[in-house]
FIVEX-625558 format. One record per residue (C-alpha): residue number from 1; residue in one letter; chain; y, z, x negated. Coordinates in Angstrom, 1 decimal, padded with zeros to 4 digits, m for minus. Each point is the difference from the previous one (the first is absolute). Layout:
FIVEX-625558
   pos   code   unit    north       up     east
   NUM      a      A        Y        Z        X
...
This chain:
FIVEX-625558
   pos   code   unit    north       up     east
     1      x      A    000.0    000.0    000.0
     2      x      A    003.5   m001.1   m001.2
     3      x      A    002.5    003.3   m000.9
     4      x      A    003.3    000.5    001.9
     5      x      A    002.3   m000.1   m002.6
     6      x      A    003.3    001.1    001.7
     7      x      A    002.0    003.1   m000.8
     8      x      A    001.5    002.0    002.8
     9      x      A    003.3    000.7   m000.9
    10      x      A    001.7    003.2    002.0
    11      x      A    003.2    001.0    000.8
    12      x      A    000.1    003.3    002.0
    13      x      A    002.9    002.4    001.0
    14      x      A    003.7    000.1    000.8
    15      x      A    000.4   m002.8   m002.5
    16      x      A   m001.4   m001.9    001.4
    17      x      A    002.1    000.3    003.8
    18      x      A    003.0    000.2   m002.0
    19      x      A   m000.7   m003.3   m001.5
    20      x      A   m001.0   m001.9    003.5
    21      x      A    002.9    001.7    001.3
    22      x      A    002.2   m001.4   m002.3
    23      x      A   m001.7   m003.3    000.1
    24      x      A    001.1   m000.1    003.8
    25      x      A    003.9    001.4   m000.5
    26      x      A    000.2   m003.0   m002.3
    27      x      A   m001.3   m002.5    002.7
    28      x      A    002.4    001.6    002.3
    29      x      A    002.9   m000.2   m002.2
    30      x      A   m000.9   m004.0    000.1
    31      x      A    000.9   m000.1    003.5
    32      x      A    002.6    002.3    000.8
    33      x      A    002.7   m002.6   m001.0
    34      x      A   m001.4   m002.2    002.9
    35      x      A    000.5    002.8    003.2
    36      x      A    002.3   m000.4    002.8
    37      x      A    002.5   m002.7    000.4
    38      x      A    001.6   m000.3   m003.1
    39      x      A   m003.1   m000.1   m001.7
    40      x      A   m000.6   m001.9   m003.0
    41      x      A   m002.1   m003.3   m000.5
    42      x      A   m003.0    000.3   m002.2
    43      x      A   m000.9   m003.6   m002.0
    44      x      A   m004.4   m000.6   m000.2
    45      x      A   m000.5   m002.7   m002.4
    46      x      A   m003.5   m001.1    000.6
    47      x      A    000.0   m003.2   m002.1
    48      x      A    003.0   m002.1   m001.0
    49      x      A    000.0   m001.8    002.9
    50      x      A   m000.7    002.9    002.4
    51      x      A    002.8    002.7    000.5
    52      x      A    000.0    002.5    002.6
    53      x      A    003.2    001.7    001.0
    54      x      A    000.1    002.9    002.7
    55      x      A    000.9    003.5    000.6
    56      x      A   m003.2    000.6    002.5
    57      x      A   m002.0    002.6   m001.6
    58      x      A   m003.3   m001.1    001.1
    59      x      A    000.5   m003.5   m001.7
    60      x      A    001.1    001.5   m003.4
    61      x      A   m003.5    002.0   m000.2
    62      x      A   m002.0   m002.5    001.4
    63      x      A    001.0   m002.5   m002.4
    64      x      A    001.6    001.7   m003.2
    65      x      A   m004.0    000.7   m001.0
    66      x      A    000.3    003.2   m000.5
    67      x      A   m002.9    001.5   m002.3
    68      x      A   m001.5    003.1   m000.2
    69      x      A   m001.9    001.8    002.7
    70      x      A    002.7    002.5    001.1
    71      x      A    003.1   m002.0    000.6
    72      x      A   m003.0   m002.5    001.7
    73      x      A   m000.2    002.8    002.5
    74      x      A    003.6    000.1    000.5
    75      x      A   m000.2   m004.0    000.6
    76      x      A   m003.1    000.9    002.9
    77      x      A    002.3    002.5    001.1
    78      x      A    003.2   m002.4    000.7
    79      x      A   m002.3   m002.8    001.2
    80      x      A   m001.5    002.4    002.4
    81      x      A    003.3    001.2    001.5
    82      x      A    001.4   m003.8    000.1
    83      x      A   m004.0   m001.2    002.1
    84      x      A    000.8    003.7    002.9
    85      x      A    003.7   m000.2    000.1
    86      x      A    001.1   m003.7   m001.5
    87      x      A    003.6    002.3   m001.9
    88      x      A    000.6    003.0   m002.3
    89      x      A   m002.3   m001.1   m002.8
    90      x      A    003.0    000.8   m002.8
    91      x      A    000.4    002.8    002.0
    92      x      A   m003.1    001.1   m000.1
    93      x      A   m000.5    000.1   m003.7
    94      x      A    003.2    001.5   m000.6
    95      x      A   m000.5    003.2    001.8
    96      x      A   m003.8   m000.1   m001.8
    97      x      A    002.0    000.0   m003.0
    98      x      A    002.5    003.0    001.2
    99      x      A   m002.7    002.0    001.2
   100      x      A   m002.1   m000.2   m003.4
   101      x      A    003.1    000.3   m001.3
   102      x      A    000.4    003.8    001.3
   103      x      A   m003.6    000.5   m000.2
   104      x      A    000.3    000.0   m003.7
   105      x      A    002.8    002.4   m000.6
   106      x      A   m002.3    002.4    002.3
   107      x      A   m003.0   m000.9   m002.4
   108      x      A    001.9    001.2   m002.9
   109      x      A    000.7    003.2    001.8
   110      x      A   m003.4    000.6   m000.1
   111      x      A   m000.6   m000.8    003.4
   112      x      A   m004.0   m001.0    001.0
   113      x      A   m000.4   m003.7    001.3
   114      x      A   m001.5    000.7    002.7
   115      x      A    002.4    002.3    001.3
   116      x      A    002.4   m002.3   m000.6
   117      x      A   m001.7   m003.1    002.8
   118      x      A   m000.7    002.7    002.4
   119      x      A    003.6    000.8    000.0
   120      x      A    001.5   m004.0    000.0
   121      x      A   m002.7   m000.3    003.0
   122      x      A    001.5    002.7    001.4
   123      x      A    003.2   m000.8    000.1
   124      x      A   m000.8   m003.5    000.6
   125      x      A   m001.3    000.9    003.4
   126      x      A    003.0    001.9    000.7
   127      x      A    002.0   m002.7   m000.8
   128      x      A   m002.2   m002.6    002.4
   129      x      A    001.3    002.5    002.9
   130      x      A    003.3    000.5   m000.7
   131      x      A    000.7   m004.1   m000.4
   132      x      A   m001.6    000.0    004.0
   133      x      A    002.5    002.7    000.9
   134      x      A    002.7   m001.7   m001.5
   135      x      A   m000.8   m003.6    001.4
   136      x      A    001.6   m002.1    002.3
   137      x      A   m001.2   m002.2    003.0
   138      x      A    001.2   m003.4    001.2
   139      x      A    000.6    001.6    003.5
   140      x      A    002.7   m002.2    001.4
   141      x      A   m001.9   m003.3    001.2
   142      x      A    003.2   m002.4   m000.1
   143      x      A    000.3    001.0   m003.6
   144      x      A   m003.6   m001.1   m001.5
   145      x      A    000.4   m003.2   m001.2
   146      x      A    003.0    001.2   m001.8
   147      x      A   m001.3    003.4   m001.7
   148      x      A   m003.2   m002.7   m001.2
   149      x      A    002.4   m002.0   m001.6
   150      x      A    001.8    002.9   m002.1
   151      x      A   m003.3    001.4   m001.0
   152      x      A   m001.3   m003.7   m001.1
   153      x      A    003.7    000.0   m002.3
   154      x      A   m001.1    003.0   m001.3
   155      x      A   m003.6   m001.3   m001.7
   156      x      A    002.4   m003.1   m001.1
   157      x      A    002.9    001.9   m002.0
   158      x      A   m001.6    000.3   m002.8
   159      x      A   m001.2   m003.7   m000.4
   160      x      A    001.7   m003.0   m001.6
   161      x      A    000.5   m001.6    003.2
   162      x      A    002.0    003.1    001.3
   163      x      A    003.2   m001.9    001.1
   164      x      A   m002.0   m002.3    002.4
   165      x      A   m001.5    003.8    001.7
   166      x      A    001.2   m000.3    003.3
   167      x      A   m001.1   m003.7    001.0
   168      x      A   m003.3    000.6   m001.4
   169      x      A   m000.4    003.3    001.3
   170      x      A    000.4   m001.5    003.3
   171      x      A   m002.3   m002.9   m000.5
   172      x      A   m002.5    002.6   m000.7
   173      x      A    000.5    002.3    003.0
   174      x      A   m000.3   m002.8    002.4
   175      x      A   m003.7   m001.3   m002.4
   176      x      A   m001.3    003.4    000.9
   177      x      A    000.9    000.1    003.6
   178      x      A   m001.3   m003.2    001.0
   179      x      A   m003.0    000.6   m001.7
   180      x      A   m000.5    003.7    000.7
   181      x      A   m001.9    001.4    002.7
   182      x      A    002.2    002.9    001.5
   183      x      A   m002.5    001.5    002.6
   184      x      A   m001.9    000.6   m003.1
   185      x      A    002.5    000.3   m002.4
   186      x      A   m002.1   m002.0   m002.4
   187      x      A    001.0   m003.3   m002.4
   188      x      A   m002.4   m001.6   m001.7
   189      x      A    002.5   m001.1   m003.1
   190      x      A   m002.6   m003.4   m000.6
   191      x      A    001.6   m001.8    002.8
   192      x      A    003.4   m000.2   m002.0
   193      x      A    000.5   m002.9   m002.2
   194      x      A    002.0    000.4   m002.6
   195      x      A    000.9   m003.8   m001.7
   196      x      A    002.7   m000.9   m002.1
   197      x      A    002.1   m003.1   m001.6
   198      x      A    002.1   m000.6   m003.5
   199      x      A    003.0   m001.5    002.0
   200      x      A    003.4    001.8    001.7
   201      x      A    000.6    004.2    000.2
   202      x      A   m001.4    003.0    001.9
   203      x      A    002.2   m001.0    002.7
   204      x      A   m002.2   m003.0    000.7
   205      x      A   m002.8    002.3    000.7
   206      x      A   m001.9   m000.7    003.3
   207      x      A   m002.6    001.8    002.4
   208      x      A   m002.0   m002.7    001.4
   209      x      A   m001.8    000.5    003.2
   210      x      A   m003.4   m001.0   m001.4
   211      x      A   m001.9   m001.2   m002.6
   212      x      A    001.3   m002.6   m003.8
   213      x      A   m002.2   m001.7   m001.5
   214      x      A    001.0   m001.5   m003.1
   215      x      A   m001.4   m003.1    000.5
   216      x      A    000.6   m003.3    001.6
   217      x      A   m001.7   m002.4    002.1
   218      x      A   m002.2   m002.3   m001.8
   219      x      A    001.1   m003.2    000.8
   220      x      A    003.8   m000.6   m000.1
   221      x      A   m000.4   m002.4    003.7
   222      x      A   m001.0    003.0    001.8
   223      x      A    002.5    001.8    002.3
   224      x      A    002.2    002.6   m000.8
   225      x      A   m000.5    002.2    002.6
   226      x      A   m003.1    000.7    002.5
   227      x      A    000.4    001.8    003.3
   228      x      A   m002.8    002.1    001.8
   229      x      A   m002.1   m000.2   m002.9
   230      x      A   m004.0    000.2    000.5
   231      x      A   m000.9    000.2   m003.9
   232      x      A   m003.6    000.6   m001.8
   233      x      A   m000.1    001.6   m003.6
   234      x      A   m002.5   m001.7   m002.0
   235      x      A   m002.0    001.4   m003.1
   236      x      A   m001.7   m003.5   m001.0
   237      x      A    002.1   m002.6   m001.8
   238      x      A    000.5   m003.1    002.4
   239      x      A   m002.8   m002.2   m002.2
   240      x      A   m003.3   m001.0    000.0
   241      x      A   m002.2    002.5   m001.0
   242      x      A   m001.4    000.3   m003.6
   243      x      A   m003.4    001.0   m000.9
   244      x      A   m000.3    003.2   m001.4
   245      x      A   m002.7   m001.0   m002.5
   246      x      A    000.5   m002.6   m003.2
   247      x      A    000.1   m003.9    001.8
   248      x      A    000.5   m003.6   m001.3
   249      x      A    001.1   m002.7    002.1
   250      x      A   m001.2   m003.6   m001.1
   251      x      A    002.0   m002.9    001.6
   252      x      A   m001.8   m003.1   m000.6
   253      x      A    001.9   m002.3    001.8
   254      x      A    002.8   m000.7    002.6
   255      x      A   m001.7    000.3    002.5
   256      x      A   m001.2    003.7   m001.0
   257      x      A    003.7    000.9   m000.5
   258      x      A    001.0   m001.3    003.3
   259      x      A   m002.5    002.2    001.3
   260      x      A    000.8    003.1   m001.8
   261      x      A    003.8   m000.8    001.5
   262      x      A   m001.2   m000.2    003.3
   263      x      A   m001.3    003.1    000.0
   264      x      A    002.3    001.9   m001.2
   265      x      A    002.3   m001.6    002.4
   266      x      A   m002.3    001.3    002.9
   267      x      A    000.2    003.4   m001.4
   268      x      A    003.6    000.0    000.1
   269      x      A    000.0   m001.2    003.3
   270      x      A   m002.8    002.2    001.3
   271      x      A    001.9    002.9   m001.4
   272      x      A    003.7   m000.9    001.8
   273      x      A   m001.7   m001.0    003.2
   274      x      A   m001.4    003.6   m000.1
   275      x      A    003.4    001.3   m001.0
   276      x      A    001.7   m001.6    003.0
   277      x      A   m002.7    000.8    002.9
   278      x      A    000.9    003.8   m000.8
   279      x      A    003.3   m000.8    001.1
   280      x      A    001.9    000.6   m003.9
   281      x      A    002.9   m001.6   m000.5
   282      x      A    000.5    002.1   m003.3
   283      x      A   m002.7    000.1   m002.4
   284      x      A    000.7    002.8   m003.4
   285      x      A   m002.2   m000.1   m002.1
   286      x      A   m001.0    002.2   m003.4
   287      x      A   m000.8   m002.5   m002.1
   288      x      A    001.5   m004.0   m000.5
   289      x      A   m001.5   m003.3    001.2
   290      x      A    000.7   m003.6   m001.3
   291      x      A    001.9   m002.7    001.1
   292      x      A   m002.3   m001.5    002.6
   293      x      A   m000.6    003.5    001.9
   294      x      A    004.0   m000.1   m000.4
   295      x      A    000.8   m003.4    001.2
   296      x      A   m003.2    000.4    003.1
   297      x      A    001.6    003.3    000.8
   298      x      A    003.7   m001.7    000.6
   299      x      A   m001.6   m002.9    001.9
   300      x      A   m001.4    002.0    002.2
   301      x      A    003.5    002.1    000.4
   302      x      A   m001.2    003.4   m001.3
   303      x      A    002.0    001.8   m002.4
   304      x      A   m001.2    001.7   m003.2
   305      x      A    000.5    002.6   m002.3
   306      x      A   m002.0    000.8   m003.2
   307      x      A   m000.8    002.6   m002.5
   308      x      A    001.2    002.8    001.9
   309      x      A   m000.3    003.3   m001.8
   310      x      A   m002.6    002.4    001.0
   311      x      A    002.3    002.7    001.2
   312      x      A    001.9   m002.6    002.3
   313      x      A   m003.0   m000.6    001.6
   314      x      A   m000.9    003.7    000.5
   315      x      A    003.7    000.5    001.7
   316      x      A   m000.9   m003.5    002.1
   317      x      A   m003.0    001.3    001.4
   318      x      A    001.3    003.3    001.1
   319      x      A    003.1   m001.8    001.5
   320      x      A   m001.1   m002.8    001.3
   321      x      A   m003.5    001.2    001.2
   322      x      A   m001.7   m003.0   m001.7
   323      x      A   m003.9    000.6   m001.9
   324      x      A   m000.5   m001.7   m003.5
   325      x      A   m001.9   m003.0    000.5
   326      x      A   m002.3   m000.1   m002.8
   327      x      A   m001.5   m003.4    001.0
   328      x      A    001.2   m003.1    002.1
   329      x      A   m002.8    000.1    002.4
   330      x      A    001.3    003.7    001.2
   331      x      A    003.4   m001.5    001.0
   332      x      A   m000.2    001.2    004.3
   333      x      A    002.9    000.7    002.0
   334      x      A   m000.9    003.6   m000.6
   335      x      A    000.9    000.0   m003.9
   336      x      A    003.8   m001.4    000.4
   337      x      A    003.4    002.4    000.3
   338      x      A    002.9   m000.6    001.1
   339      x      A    003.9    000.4   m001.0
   340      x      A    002.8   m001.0    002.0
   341      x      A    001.7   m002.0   m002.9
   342      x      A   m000.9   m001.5   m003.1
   343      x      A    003.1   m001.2   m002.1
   344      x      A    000.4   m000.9   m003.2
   345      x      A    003.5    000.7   m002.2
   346      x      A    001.3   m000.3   m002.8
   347      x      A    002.4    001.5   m002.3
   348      x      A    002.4   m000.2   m003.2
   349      x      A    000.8   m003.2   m002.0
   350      x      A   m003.9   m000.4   m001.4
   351      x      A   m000.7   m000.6    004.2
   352      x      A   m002.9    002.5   m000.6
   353      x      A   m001.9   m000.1    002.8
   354      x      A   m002.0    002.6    002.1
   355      x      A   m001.2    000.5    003.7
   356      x      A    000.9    002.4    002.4
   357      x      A   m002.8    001.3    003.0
   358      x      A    002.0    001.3    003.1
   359      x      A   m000.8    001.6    003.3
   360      x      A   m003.4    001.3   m001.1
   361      x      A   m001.3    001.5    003.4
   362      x      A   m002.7    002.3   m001.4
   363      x      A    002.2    002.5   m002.6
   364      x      A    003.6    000.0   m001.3
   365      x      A    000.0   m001.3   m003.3
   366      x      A    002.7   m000.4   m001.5
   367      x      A    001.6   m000.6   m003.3
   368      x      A    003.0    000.9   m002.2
   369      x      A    000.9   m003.5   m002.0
   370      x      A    002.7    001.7   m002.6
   371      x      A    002.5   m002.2   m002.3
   372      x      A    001.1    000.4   m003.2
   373      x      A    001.4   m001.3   m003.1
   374      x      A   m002.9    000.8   m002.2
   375      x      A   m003.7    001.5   m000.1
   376      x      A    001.3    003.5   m001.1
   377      x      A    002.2    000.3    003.1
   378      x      A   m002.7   m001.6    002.1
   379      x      A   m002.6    002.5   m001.4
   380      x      A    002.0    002.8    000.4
   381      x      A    001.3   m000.7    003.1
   382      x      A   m003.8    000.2    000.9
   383      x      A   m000.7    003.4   m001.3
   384      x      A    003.1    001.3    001.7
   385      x      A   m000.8   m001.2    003.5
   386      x      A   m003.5    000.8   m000.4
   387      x      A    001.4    003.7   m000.7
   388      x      A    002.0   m000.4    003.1
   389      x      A   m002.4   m001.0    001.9
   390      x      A   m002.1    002.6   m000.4
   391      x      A    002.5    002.7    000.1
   392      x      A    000.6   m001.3    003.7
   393      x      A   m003.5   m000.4    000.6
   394      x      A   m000.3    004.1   m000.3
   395      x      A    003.0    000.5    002.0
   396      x      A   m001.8   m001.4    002.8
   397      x      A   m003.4    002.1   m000.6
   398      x      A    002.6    003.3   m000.7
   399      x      A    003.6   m000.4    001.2
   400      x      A    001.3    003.4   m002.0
   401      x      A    002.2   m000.9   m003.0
   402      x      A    002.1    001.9   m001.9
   403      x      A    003.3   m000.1   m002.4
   404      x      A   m000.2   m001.6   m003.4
   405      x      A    001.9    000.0   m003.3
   406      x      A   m001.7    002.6   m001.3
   407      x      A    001.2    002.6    003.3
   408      x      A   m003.7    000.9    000.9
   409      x      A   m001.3    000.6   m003.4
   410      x      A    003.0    002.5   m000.6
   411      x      A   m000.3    000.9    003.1
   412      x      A   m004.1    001.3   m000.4
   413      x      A    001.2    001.3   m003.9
   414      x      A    002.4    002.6    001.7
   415      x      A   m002.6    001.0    003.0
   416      x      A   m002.8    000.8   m003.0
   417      x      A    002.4    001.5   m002.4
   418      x      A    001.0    002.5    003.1
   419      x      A   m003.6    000.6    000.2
   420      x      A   m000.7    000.6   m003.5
   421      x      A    003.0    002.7    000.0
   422      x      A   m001.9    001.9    002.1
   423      x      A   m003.0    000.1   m001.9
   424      x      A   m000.9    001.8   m003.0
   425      x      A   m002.3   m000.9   m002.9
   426      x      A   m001.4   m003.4   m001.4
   427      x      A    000.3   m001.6    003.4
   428      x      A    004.0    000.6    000.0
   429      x      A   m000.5   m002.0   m004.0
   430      x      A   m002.0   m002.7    002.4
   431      x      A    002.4   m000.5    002.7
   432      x      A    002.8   m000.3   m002.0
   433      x      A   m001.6   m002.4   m002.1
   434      x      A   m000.7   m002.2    003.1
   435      x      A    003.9    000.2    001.4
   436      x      A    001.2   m000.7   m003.3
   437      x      A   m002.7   m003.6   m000.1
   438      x      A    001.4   m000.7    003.6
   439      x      A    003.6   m000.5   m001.5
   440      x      A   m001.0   m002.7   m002.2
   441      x      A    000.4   m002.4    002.9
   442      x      A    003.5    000.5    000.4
   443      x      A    000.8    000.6   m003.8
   444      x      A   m001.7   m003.6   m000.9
   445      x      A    002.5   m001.4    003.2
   446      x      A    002.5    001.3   m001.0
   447      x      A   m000.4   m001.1   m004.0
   448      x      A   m000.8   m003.2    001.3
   449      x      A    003.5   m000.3    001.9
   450      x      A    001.6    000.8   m003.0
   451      x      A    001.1    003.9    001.1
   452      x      A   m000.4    002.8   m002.4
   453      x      A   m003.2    001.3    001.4
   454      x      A    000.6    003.8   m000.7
   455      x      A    003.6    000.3    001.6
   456      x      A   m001.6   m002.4    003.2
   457      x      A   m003.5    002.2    000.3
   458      x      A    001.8    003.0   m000.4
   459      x      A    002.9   m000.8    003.0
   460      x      A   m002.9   m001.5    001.8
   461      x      A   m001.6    003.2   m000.2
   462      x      A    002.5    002.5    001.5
   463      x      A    001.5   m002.5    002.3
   464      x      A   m003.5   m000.2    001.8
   465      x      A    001.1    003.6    000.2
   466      x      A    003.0    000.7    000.6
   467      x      A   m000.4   m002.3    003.1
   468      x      A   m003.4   m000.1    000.9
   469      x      A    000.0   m003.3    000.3
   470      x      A   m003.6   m001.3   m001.3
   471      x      A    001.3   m004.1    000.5
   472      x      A    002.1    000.0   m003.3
   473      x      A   m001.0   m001.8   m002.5
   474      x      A    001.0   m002.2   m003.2
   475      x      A    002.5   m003.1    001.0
   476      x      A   m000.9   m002.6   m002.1
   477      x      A    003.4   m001.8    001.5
   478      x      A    002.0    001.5   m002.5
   479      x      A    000.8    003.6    002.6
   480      x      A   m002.1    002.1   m002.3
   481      x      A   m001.3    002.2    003.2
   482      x      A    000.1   m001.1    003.6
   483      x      A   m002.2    000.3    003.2
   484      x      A   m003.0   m002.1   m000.4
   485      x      A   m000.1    000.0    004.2
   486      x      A    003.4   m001.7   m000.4
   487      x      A   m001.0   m002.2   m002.8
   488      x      A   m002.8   m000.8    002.1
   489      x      A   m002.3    000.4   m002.9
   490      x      A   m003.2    000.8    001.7
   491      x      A   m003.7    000.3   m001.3
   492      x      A   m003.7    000.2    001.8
   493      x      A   m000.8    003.4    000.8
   494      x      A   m003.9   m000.9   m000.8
   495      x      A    001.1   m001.7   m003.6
   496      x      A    001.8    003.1   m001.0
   497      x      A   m003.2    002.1    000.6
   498      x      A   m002.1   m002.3   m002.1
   499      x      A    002.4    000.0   m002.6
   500      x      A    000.2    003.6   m000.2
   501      x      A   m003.8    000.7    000.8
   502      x      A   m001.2   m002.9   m002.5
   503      x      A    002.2    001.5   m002.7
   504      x      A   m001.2    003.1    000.6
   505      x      A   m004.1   m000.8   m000.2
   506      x      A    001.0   m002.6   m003.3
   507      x      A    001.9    002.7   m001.8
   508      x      A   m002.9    002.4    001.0
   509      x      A   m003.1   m002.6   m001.2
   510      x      A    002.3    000.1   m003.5
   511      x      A   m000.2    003.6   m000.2
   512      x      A   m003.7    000.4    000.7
   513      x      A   m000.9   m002.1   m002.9
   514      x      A   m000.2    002.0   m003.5
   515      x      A   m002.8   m002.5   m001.7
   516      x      A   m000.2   m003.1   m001.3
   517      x      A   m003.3   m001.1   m001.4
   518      x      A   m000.1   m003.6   m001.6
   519      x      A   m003.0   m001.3   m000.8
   520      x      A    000.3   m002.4   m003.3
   521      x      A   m003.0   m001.6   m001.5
   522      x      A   m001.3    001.4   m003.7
   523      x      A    001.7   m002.6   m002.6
   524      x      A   m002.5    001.0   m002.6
């Protein structure tokens, strides 16, 4: 039997916590530039010809690489709050940082780690409570569409595309209401297209009452636009079908090439014949067919549309209520859809062309076609709605919100320091520790704006107060401190929890882990 020849190198103790919390402060540090508004732009070279520029923390992680297996926790941590809540991934990762942050002065105080989680849960459960007594509800009906809107702005201040906020806020309220099933107060996110084209501003941007394909119709002599569509989705390419095994065709004469011609002509015709007894006049198909299935296909006035994507189809199907047709012979009146309005457009100077499904009857697909003046803008335009979107989507589910700017994590510092005053021992040390992380919110805010961060946190502080008013928060606007419910700087009740209580379990899984044991293989 062969010997393992690997050497099991330890790490034990505090060291070794100190070292993975450090590891994470420095990751933190990374994106605290890029919080709130006036956050700054981070630059991901992936090649020379690929550069990524964005301030959305769950990007930067994803792609910077990061290596080693504890800041690759911190990246599962970000990506899991962006999959639940869709915003708050820089957020997220700062307060990891803060807490950790706290938890190591307490370390060097001699305090166990595992005192120091079960306070941070504590508190973090106190904190969960406090942010659903301090929440507000959309309770004034006329007002909905309006309060969506402002919380959609919020998710987009900190983006590039910041200055077009309102007009794509509003695009994506009215996605997620046509889509959304109120009884239920579920959306299922898939049915939202989100397209775009190099070409004019954010302005330009569009919600489109159903479905773009980017494609066009296959032969230029086919109409522009369809009405009551009947269409059938087709998996086979429109030709005649090839033997899976090796074959050789020997053509010895004329005569056998005539022959061969005819029948792949009758193919073709067989095929269309079955195409128009289903009652199709739109035939989209997954693959591409050749100039005769083309030119039968426009003699017998059917329009075309080939290689369409995979994930079209899927949104087809569930829109149109059409079945894939894996095979010409299953074309029946029971395996077409139906749209309302099939048109195709175009756009810009390069007359790029695409097509546009309408009046599906079966869902509300729809799609938001955004413009820009480059692939950056485009690409983060995406990102930002699709933060948006889902910040909106859990307004519907849970319609509590509450103040941003910073307002609610100072807010739940000052309720757990009071608490910690009244306590004695190493869970007053704890408590503290946890108010003091909460500020880092508002101190990275109000850095960010360009404030100095002590005089700001420390009027911030008594002013909350003084007046007992739990709403103020850090103006980015230039006003230092104002009242966020003014500003109308609102956040999701349910992605403040998870920030907090992911925060919380990350900086507590750091904590718990005091060995490191690396196998390497015996050189020798």
């Amino acid at each position: 039997m062969e010997e393992n020849n690997s050497i099991a190198k330890i790490s034990q103790g505090l060291n070794v916590i100190k070292k993975n919390i450090q590891d994470i402060i420095n990751l933190s540090n990374i994106l605290k530039t890029s919080l709130g508004p006036l956050g700054m732009d981070k630059v991901i070279r992936e090649s020379r010809k690929n550069i990524l520029i964005t301030n959305d923390g769950a990007t930067i992680l994803d792609r910077a690489k990061i290596k080693g297996e504890i800041r690759k926790m911190i990246v599962e941590l970000s990506m899991a709050q962006d999959n639940e809540i869709g915003d708050g991934t820089t957020g997220v990762v700062v307060l990891t940082g803060g807490l950790l942050e706290q938890a190591q002065k307490l370390l060097e105080n001699g305090i166990h780690p595992v005192r120091i989680c079960e306070g941070f849960e504590h508190a973090s459960d106190m904190c969960l409570s406090y942010l659903e007594k301090i929440s507000q509800i959309f309770d004034q009906k006329l007002e909905i569409f309006q309060n969506l809107v402002k919380a959609a702005m919020t998710a987009m201040n900190s983006k590039i595309i910041n200055r077009s906020k309102k007009k794509l806020a509003e695009i994506c309220v009215k996605a997620i209401l046509a889509i959304a099933d109120l009884r239920r107060r579920d959306v299922n996110l898939e049915l939202i297209k989100i397209d775009g084209k190099i070409g004019g501003n954010l302005e330009k941007t569009t919600l489109i009452n159903g479905i773009i394909i980017d494609k066009e119709f296959s032969n230029p002599q086919m109409p522009k636009e369809i009405r009551d569509v009947r269409l059938s989705i087709l998996t086979c390419p429109l030709e005649p079908a090839k033997p899976k095994s090796k074959h050789k065709i020997e053509i010895e004469s004329v005569e056998n090439y005539e022959d061969l011609e005819k029948v792949e002509q009758n193919y073709f015709r067989e095929m269309i014949n079955q195409i128009k007894a289903s009652g199709t006049n739109l035939v989209l198909c997954q693959w591409g067919f050749d100039d005769d299935g083309n030119h039968l296909l426009l003699r017998n006035k059917l329009s075309a549309v080939r290689w369409v994507s995979g994930a079209e189809i899927e949104l087809l199907l569930v829109s149109t209520g059409a079945q894939i047709v894996p095979r010409f012979n299953e074309i029946t009146t029971s395996t077409i859809g139906f749209a309302g309005r099939v048109r195709e457009s175009n756009l810009g100077m390069n007359q790029e062309r695409f097509l546009i499904i309408e009046d599906c009857p079966l869902s509300n697909s729809v799609t938001i076609f955004i413009r820009g003046n480059s692939e950056l803008i485009i690409e983060e335009a995406k990102r930002a709605i699709r933060d948006s979107l889902c910040v909106v989507k859990n307004l519907l589910k849970d319609s509590r919100i509450i103040s941003g700017g910073g307002s609610s994590e100072m807010a739940c510092s000052i309720f757990i320091k009071e608490i910690a005053e009244k306590n004695l021992g190493i869970k007053h040390y704890i408590l503290g520790g946890f108010s003091e992380a909460l500020k880092i919110i508002p101190t990275v805010l109000a850095e960010n704006a360009g404030y100095s961060s002590i005089e700001i946190l420390s009027n911030l502080f008594t002013r909350q107060i003084s007046e007992k008013n739990i709403h103020l928060g850090i103006d980015s606007n230039g006003n230092g401190i104002d009242d966020m419910n003014k500003q109308t700087i609102y956040e999701t009740l349910l992605s403040k929890q998870q920030q907090i209580q992911t925060a919380t379990q990350m900086a507590n899984t750091i904590l718990r882990i005091d060995d490191i044991i690396s196998l390497e293989k015996d050189q020798d």
